[in-house]
N, C-alpha and C positions, 0 to 999 in steps of 0.2 A: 732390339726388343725394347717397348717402350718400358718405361720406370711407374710402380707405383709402390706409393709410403704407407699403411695401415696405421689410426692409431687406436689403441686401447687394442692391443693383437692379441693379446692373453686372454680375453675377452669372449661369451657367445659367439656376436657377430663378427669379431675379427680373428677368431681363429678358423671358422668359416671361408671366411672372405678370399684369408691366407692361401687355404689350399684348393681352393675352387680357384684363384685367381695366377696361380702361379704358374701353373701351363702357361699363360697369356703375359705374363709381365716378369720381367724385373723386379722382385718383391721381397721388400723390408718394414718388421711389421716395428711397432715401439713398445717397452711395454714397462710398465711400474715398479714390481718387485717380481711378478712371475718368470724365470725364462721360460721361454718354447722352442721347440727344436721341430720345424718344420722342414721336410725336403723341399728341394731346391727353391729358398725361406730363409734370409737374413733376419736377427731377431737384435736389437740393441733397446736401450732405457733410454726413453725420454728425455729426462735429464742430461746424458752422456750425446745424446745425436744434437740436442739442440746447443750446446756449447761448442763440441769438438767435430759436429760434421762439416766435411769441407769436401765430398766426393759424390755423394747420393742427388741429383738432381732429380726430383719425380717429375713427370708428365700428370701423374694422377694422386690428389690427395684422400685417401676417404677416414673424417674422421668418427670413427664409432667409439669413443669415451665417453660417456655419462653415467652419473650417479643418482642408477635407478631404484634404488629402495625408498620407497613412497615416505615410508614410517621413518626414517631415516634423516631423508630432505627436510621433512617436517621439523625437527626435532634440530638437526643441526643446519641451518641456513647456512650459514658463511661456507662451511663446505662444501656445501651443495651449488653454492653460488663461484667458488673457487674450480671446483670439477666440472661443472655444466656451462660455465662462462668464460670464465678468467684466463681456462688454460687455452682455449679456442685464440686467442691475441698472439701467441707464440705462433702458432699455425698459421694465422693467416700472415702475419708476417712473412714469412716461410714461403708459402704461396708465394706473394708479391713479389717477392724476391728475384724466386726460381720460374713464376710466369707458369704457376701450377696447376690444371684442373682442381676446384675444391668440391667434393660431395660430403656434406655433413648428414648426418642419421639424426633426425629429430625425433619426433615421437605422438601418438596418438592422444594424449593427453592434454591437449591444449586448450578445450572447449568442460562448459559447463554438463555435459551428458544431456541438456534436456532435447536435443536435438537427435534424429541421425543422420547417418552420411554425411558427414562435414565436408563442406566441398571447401578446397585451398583458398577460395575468397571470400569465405565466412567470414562477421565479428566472432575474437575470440578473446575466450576470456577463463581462463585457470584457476581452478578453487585451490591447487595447495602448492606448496615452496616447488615440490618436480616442474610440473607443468610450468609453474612461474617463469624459473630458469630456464629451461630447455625453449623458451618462448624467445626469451632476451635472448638467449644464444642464436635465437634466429637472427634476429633484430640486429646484433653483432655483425654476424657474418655477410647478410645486406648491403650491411652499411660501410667494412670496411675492402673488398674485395666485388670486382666486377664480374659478372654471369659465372655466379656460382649453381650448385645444384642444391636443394635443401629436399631430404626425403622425407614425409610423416608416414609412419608406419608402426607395424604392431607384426613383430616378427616372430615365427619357432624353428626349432630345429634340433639335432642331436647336438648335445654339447660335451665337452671333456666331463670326467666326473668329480673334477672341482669345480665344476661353472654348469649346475643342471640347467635346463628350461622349462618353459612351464608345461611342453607338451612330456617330458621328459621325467620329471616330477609326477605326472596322472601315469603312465606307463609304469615307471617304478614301484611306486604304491600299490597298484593293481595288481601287477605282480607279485609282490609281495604278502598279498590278503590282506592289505592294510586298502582300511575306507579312507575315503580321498571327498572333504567335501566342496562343494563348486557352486559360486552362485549362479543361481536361476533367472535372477533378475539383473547381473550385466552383463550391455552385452557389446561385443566388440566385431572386428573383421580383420583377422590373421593371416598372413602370407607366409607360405615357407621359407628358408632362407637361399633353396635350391632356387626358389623363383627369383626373390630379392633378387639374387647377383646374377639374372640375366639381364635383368632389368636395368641395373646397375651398369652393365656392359653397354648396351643399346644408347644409355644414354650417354654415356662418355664416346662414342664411336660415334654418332649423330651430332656431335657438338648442340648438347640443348641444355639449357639453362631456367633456373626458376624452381618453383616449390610443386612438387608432385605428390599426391596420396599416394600410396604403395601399399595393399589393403588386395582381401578378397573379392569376389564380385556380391558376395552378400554379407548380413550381420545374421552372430550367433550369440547364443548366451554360454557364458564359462561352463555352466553346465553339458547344454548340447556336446559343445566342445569335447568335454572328457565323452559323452556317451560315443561318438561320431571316431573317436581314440578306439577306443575300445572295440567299435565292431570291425573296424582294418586290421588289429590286430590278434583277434579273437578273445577277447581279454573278458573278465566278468562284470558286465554292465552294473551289477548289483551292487559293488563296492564306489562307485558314483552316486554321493548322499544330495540332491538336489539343498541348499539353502538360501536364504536372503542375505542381500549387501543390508538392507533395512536392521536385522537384528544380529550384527558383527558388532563385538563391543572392542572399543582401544579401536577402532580403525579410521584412518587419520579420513578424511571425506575426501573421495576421488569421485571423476563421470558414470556414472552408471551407464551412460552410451558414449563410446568411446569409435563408433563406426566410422567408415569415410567413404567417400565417395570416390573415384577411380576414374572415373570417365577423361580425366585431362592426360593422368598416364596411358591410357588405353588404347586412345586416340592420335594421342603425339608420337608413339613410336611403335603403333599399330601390334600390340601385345596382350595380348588376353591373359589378365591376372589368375581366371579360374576360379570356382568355388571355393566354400572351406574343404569340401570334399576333395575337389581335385588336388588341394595343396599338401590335404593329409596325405595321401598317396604320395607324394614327392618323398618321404620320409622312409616310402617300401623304395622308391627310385634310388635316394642315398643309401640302401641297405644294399641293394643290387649290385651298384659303384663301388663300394668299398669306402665312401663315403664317409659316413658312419664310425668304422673301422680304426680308419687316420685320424679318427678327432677322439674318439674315448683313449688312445695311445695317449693323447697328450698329456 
């Protein structure tokens, strides 16, 4: 069975990844200060694997670490620059080493929003410290490892209930008769995370290499979004307060179109991303699975 390493495994996406991926691999995730206790799921610290590992050879790296709070990056660079960058150089190390597949998770934020659909060989250009870094972290990884995979993407999915998401956050709320308000005016193109790690699959199994959008087949506004929540899950549309990113005060300036274009993933390994529709439904597919289930346990 081949090997793969997760990092940031306490994580949305890698605690995900963990257990969708563990049927298929040899699987050990890294992780900060959380443990996790995943079946058939090795869990060690960062720190402790990258000094004292001398046994775990991956075949597969996928690093999902980044330090995504916008407001946050802004405010604290050097961290932002240390978690989104810095820590990537041990990894690829790492790689080189072991002769690793690398798939790093980058992110939809790279562009000024006046655009949409960014296709992968756009000029791109990032209004705040996130986007910055997560940019250089491409530019890193480029530059010091050969045919890596770099994915941009804008992912949801059920999370633990220390690590909500944002589809997770409009469902809670709703439920809760608490109003939830969602700009009207940005707008993005969301993937489940059921879809991500097939895609993810295909592309480690295909030996392909290179920067891929990993995105819906269309763009939506944060609002639609919660409204589009709500009618899958019978939930009250009412509590969904349409507003502006325009009149958000304190909020650091991020793309207001954050979409991408898909067409190279969709093409290269002949995979239909799906609406935002079809991806909400992935969410009733992980409820079916048990899915779901295994990750609010954590």
């Amino acid at each position: 069975m081949k090997k793969v390493l997760i990092t940031g495994g306490a994580g949305l996406l890698g605690t995900n990844l963990a257990i969708r991926l563990s049927s298929n691999f040899d699987t050990l995730i890294l992780t900060n200060k959380r443990k996790i206790n995943i079946p058939l799921t090795s869990s060690m610290k960062s720190e402790i694997f990258f000094k004292k590992n001398n046994y775990f050879k991956p075949d597969l790296i996928i690093n999902t670490v980044a330090l995504t709070d916008i407001e946050f990056c802004e405010k604290n660079p050097r961290e932002a620059l240390e978690t989104n960058v810095n820590y990537i150089n041990f990894l690829l190390n790492f790689c080189n080493k072991n002769q690793s597949k690398f798939i790093h998770i980058s992110t939809d934020h790279l562009s000024n929003g006046s655009t949409s659909f960014i296709r992968e060989n756009d000029a791109l250009n990032p209004i705040n410290q996130y986007g910055k870094t997560k940019l250089l972290a491409e530019k890193v990884v480029n530059s010091k490892i050969s045919n890596p995979i770099i994915l941009r993407t804008n992912f949801f999915g059920w999370g633990p209930l220390y690590r909500r998401s944002f589809s997770d956050r409009i469902i809670d709320n709703v439920k809760l008769k608490k109003k939830i308000h969602l700009f009207e005016d940005a707008f993005f193109s969301p993937i489940s995370i059921r879809r991500l790690h097939k895609i993810i699959l295909l592309l480690f199994r295909e030996k392909k290499s290179g920067i891929f959008n990993v995105s819906s087949n269309n763009r939506i506004s944060k609002y639609d979004f919660g409204l589009q929540l709500c009618e899958y899950f019978n939930l009250e549309k009412d509590l969904i307060i349409p507003c502006s990113i325009e009149n958000a005060k304190n909020l650091v300036l991020r793309p207001k179109d954050t979409s991408l274009n898909n067409k190279k993933i969709t093409n290269g390994i002949g995979f239909d991303c799906g609406s935002t529709s079809n991806n909400i439904n992935d969410l009733i597919n992980d409820l079916k699975d048990g899915i779901k289930d295994e990750i609010i346990k954590l």
